[in-house]
C-alpha positions in Angstrom: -14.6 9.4 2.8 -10.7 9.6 4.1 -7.7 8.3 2.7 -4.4 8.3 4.5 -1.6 8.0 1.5 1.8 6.4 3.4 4.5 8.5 1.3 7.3 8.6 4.1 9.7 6.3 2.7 13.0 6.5 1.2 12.8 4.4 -1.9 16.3 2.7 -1.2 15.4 0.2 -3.8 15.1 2.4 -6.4 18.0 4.7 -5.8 19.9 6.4 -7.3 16.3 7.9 -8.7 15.1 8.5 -4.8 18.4 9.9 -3.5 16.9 13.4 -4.9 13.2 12.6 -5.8 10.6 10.7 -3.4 9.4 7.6 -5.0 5.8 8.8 -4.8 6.8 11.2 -7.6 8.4 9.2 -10.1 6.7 9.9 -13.2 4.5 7.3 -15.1 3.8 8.3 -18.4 3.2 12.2 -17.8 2.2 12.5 -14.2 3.6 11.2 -11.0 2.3 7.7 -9.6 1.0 9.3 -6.5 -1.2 12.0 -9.0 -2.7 8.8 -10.7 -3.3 7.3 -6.8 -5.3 11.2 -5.4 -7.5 10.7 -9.2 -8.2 7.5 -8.8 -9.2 8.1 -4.6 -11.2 10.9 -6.0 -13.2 8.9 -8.8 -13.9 6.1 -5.6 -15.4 9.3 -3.8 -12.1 10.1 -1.2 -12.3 13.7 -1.2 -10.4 14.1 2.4 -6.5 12.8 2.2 -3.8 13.0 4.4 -0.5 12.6 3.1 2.1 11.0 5.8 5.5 12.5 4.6 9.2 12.1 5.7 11.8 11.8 3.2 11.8 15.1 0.3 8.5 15.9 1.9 8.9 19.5 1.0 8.8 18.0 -2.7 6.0 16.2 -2.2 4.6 18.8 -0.4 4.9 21.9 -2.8 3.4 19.9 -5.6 0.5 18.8 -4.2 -0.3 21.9 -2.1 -3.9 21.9 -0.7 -5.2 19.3 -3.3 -8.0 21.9 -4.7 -6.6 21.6 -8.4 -7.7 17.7 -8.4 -10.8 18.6 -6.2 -9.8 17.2 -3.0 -8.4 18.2 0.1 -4.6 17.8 1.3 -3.2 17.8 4.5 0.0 16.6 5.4 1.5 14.4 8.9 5.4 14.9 8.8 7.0 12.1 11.0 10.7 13.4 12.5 11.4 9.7 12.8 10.7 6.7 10.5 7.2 5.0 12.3 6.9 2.1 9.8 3.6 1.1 7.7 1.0 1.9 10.3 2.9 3.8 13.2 2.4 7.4 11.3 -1.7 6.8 11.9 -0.9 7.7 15.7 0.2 11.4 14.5 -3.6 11.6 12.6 -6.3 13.2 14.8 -9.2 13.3 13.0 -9.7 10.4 11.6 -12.9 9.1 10.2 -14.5 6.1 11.8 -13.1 3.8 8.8 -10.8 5.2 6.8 -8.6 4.1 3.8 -4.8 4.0 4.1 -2.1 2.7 1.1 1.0 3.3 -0.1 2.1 5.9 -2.1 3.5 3.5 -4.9 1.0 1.4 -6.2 -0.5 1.1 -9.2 -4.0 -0.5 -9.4 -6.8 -0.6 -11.5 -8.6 -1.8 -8.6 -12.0 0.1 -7.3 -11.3 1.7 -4.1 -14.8 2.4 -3.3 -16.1 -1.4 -3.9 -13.4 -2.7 -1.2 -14.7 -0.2 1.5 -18.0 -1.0 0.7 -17.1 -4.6 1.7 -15.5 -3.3 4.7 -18.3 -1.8 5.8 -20.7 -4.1 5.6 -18.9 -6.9 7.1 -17.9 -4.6 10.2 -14.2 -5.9 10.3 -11.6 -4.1 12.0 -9.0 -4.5 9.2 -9.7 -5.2 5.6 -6.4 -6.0 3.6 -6.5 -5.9 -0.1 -4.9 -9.6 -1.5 -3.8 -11.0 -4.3 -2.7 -13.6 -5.9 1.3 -13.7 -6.8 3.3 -16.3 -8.4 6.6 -16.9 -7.0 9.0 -18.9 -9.1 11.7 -21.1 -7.9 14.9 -21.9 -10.1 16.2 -24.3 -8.4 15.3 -27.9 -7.6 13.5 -28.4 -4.0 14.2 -31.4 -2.1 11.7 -32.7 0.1 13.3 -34.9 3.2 13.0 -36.1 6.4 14.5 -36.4 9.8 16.8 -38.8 8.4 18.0 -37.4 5.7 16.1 -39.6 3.2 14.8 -37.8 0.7 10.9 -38.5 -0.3 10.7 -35.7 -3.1 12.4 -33.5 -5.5 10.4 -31.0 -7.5 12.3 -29.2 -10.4 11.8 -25.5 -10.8 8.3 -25.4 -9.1 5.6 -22.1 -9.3 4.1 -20.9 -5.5 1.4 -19.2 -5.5 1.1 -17.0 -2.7 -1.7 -14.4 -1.2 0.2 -11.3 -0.8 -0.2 -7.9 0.8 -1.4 -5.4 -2.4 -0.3 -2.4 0.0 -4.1 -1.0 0.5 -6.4 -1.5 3.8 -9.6 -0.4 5.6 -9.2 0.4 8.7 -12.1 0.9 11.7 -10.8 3.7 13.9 -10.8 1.3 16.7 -7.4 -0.1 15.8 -5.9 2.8 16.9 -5.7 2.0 20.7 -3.6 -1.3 19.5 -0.7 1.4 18.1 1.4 3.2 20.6 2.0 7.0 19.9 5.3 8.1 18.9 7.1 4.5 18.3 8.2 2.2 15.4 5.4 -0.2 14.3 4.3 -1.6 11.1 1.5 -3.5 9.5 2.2 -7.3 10.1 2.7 -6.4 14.0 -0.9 -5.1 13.7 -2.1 -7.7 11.9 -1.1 -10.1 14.1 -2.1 -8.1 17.3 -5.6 -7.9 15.9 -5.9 -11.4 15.6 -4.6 -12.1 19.0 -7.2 -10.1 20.5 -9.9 -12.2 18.3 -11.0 -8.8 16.6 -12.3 -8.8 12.7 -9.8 -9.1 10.2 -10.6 -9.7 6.5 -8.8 -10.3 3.2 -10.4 -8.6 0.0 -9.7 -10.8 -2.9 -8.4 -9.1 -6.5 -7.8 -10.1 -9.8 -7.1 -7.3 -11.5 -4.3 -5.4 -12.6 -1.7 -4.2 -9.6 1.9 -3.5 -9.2 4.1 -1.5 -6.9 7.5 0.7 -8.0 9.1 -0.3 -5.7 12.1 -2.4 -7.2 13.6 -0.7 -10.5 12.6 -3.9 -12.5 9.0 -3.0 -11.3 9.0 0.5 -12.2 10.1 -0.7 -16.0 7.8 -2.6 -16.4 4.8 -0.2 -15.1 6.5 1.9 -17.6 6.1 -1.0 -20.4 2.4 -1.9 -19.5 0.9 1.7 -18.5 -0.6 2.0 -22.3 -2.5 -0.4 -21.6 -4.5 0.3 -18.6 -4.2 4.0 -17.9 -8.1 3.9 -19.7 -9.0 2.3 -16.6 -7.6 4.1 -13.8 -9.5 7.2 -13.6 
């Protein structure tokens, strides 16, 4: 099975950290997050990964070499120019007819295998890994209407949202929907997909999952990696 890692970006929410290191290697516990992500592909049987670098990819590059010393194999797509979430695929040519792709900074104690197994056997085009996120307001929201009368005021309320966990399934035939060489992320796709009435599915999880990608997150991936590294890989 194939996994295409997404390790391209600049981390400009954790800088200064990323002015000099890529995000993908910031270090969790003793190894870099994106050395947990290649075990854990491995364990869910993704021996084949491709590696789309941009910023420091020499970094990234020169410590992950060809992948044999975790039993897998590395290659590497270098984009010039940023392409967004899903724009680097179009550099890929031999893709596999479905084939995994996620970012390079998330943490996950989910199993990789069991979502393409669902993908698979529901035939979707896109399968988007989900999950549930509470999103806490600290203010008062005030409910009115055209006239200014107000009908409700709810103090301080919790929204629970179904977010993006950073991890899909793609079928190979998304790939005529994303134009070579050009800018174009996920939600774009997304919503072409559904336009043209092709299969797209959610994968619910309730595990454990976090991205880096703030500084507040890393801490606290720091603060909590005790705890679940037994499960990872």
């Amino acid at each position: 099975m194939q996994a295409i890692i997404l390790a391209g970006g600049k981390g400009t929410r954790l800088r200064p950290y990323t002015t000099i290191f890529p995000k993908p290697l910031m270090p969790i516990d003793d190894m870099p997050i994106l050395e947990i992500v290649i075990r854990q592909l491995k364990k869910s049987g993704f021996k084949k990964i491709t590696i789309a670098v941009g910023h420091l990819a020499e970094l990234i590059e020169a410590f992950f070499g060809d992948g044999r010393k975790w039993g897998v194999e590395i290659t590497y797509s270098r984009e010039d120019v940023p392409l967004g979430t899903v724009g680097p695929l179009a550099l890929i040519n031999d893709l596999d007819e479905n084939f995994l792709v996620m970012n390079g900074d998330v943490l996950t104690d989910i199993k990789y295998c069991d979502m393409y197994d669902f993908h698979l056997q529901r035939s979707a085009a896109t399968t988007i890994a989900m999950y549930d996120k509470k999103v806490e307001i600290n203010l008062g929201i005030i409910k009115a209407n055209d006239n200014q009368e107000i009908y409700d005021y709810v103090e301080k309320p919790t929204l629970l949202h179904q977010v993006s966990m950073g991890i899909y399934i793609f079928n190979k035939r998304i790939m005529s929907y994303i134009p070579q060489g050009k800018y174009f992320d996920l939600p774009t796709l997304v919503l072409t997909l559904i336009q043209a009435k092709e299969r797209v599915l959610g994968y619910h999880f309730t595990g454990y999952w976090r991205d880096i990608g703030r500084q507040e997150d890393y801490a606290q991936v720091i603060e909590e990696f005790d705890k679940i590294k037994s499960s990872l890989y």
